[in-house]
Residue frames as a rotation matrix with the C-alpha (Angstrom) as fourth column:
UNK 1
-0.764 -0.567 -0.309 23.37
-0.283 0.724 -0.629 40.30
0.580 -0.393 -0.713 -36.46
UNK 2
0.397 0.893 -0.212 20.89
-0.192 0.307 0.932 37.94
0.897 -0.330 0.294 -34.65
UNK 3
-0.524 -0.445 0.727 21.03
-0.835 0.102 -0.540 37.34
0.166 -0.890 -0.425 -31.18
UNK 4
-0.590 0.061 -0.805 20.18
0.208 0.975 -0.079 33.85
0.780 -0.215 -0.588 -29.36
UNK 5
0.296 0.542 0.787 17.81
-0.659 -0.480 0.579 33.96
0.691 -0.690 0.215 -26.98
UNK 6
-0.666 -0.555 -0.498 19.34
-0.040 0.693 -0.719 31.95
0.745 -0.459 -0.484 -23.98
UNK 7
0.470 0.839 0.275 17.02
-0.473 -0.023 0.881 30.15
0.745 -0.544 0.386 -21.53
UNK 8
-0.657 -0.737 0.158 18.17
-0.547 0.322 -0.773 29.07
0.519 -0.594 -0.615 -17.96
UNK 9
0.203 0.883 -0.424 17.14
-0.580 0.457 0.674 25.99
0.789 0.109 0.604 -17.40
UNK 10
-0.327 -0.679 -0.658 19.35
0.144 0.652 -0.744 24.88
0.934 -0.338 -0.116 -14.38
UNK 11
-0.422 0.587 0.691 16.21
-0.906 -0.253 -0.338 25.93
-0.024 -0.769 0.639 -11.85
UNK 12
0.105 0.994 0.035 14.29
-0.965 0.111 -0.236 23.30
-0.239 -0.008 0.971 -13.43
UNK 13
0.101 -0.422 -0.901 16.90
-0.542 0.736 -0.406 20.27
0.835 0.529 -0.154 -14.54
UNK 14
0.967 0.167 -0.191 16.92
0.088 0.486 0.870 17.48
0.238 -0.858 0.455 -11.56
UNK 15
0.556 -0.790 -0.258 20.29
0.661 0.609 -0.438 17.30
0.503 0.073 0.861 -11.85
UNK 16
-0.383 -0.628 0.677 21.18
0.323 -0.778 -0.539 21.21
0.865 0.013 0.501 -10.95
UNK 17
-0.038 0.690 0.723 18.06
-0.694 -0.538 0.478 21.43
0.719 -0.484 0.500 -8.16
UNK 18
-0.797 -0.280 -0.536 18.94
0.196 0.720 -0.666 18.76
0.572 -0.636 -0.518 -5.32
UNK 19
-0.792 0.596 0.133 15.99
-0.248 -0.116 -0.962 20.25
-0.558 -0.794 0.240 -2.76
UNK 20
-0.101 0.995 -0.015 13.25
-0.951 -0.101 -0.293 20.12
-0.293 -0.015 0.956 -4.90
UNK 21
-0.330 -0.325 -0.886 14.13
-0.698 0.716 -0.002 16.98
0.635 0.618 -0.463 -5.94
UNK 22
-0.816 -0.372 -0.443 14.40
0.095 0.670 -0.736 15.15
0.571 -0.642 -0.512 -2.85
UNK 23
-0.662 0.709 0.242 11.33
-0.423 -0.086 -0.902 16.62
-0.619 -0.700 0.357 -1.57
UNK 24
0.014 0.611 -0.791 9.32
-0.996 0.076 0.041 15.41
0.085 0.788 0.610 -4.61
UNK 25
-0.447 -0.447 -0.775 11.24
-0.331 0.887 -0.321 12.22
0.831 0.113 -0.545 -3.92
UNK 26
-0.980 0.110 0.168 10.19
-0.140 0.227 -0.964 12.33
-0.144 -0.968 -0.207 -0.25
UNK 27
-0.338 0.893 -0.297 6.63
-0.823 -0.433 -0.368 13.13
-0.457 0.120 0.881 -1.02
UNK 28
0.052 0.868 -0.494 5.90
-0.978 0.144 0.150 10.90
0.202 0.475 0.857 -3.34
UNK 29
-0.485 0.075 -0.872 7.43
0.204 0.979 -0.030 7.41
0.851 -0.192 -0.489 -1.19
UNK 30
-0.801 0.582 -0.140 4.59
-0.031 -0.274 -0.961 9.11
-0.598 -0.766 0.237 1.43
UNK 31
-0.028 0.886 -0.464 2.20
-0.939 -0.183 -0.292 8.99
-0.343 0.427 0.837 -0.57
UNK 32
0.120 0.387 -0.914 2.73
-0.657 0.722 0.219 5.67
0.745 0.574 0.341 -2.16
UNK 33
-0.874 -0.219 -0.433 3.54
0.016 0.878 -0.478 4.07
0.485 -0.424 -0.765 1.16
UNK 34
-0.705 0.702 0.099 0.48
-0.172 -0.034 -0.984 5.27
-0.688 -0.711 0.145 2.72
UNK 35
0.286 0.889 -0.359 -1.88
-0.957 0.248 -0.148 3.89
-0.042 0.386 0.922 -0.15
UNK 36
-0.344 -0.163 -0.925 0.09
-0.255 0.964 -0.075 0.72
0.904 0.210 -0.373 -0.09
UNK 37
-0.976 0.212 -0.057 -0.73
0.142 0.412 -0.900 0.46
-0.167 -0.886 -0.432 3.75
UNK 38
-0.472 0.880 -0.062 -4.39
-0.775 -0.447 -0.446 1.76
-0.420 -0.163 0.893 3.20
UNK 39
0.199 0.671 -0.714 -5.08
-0.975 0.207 -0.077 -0.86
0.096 0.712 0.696 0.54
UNK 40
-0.596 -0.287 -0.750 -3.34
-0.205 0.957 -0.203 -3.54
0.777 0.033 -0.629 1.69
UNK 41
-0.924 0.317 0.214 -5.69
-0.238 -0.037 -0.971 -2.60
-0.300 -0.948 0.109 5.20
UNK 42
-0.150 0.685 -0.713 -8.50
-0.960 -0.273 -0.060 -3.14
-0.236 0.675 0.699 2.55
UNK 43
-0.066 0.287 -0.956 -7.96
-0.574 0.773 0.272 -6.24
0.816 0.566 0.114 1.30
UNK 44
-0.937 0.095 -0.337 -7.87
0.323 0.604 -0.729 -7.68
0.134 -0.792 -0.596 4.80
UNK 45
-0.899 0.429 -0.090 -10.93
-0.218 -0.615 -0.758 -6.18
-0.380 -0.661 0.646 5.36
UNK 46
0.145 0.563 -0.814 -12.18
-0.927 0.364 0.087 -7.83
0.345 0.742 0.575 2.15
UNK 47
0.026 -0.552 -0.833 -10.96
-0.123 0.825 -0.551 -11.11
0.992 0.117 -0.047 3.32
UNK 48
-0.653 -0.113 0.749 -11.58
-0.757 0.087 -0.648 -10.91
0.008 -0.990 -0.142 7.34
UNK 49
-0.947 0.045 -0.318 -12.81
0.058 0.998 -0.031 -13.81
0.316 -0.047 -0.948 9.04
UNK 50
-0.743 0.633 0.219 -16.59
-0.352 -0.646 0.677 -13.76
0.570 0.426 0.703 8.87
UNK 51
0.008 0.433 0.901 -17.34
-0.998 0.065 -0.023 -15.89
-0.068 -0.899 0.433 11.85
UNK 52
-0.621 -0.195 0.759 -17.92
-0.559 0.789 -0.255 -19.30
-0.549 -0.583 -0.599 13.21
UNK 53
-0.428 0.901 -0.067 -19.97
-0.787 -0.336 0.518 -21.54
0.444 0.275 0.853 10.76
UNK 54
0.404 0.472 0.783 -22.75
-0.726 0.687 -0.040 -24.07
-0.557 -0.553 0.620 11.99
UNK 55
-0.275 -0.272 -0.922 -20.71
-0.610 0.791 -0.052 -27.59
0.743 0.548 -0.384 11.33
UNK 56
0.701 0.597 0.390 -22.49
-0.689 0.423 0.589 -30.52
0.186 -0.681 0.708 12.83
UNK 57
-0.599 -0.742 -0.301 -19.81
-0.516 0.645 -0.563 -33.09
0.612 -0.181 -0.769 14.48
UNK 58
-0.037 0.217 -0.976 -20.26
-0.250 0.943 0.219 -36.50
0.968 0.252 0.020 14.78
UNK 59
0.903 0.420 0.093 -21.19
-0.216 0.254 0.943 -38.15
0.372 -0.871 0.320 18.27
UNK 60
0.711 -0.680 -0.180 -18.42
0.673 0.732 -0.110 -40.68
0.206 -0.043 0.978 17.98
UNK 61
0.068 -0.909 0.412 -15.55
0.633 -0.280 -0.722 -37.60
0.771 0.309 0.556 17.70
UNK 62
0.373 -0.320 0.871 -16.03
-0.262 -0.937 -0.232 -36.06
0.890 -0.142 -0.433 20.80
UNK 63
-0.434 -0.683 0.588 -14.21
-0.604 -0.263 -0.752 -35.11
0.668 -0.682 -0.299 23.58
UNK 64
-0.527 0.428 0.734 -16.63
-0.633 0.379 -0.675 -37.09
-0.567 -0.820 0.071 25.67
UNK 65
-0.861 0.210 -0.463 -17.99
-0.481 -0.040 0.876 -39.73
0.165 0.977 0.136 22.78
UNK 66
0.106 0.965 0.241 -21.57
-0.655 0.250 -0.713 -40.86
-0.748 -0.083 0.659 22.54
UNK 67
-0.967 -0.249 0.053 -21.69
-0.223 0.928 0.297 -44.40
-0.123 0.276 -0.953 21.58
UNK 68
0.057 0.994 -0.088 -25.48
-0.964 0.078 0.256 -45.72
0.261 0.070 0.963 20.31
């Protein structure tokens, strides 16, 4: 007579292991919110405002206007 080898797999099935689950779960929306905040701190950083540039304005348009 053979015998079956039976394996217990109800350590390792999500369904039977609620804690490790949820920490895996927890873990990994920490991790993906902190690269979404890192990279999204990135692309602003790619994309910041890079200063004032030289734009010459007409006489006529200012605040005080210079007439010839």
């Amino acid at each position: 007579m053979e015998q079956e080898e039976v394996t217990d797999n109800s350590g390792k099935d999500l369904a039977h292991n609620w804690v490790s689950t949820s920490r895996f779960l927890f873990y990994a929306q920490v991790i993906m919110f902190v690269a979404l905040v890192l990279g999204g701190c990135y692309t602003m950083y790619q994309h910041r405002y890079k200063g004032t540039p030289e734009v010459e304005v007409p006489g006529n348009t200012l605040y005080n206007p210079q007439y010839k």
